[in-house]
C-alpha positions as CSV (number, residue, x, y, z in Angstrom):
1,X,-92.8,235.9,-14.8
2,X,-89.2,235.4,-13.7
3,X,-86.3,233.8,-16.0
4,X,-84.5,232.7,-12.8
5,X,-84.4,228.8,-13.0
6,X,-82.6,228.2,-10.7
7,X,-81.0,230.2,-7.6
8,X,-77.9,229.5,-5.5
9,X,-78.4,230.5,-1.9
10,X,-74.3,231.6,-0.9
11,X,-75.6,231.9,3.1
12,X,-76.5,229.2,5.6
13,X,-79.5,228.2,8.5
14,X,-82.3,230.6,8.7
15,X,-81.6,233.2,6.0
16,X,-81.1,230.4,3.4
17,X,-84.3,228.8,4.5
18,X,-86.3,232.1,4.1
19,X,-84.6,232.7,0.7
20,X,-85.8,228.8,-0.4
21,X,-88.9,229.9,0.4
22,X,-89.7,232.8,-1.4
23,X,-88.2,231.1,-4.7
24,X,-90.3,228.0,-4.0
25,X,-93.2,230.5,-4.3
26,X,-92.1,232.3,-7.3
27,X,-91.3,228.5,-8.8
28,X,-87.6,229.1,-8.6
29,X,-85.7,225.7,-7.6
30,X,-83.0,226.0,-5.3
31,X,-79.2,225.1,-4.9
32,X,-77.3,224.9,-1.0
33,X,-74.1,224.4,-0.1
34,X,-72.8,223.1,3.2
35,X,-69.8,222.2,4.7
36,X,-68.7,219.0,6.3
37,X,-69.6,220.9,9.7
38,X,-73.2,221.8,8.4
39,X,-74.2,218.9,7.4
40,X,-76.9,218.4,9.4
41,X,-77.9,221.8,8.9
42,X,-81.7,222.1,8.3
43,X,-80.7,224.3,5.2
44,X,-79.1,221.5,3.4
45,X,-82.4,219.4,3.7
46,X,-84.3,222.4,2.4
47,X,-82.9,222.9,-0.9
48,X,-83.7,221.1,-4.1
49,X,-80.2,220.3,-4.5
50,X,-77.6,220.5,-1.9
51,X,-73.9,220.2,-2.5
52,X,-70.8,220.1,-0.1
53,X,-67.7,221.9,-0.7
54,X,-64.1,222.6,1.1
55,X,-62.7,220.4,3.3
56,X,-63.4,218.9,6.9
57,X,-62.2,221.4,9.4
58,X,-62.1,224.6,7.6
59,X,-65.4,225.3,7.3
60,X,-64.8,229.2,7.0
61,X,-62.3,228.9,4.1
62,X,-64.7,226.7,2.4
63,X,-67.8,229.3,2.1
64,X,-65.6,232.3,1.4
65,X,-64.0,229.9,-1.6
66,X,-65.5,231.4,-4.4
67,X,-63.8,229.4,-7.2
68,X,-64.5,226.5,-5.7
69,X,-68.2,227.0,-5.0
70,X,-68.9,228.1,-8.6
71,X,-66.8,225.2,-10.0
């Protein structure tokens, strides 16, 4: 039995879906983030919570933001 809650997945599209779905199997519910560019990202839909962080138009400076995406 895990006492992972709850897990953040840092990465985006494919890898982030294949990490939601090995926590939704060990029962561990799942955070994204997404930028104003990903969106519409099937990732963000994925998740049991999605949030968006940085700003429109600098989507790489958003995900490598790490203060901001743990604040």
């Amino acid at each position: 039995m895990s006492n992972i809650e709850k897990l953040l997945v840092a990465n985006r599209s494919e890898i982030a879906i294949r990490v939601f779905r090995s926590a939704y199997e060990l029962g561990i519910r799942t955070v994204a983030i997404y930028t104003h560019e990903d969106r519409f990202a099937l990732h963000r839909f994925k998740a049991d919570e999605a949030y968006q962080i940085g700003r429109k138009g600098e989507p790489i400076k958003s995900y490598l933001d790490i203060d901001a995406i743990i604040d």
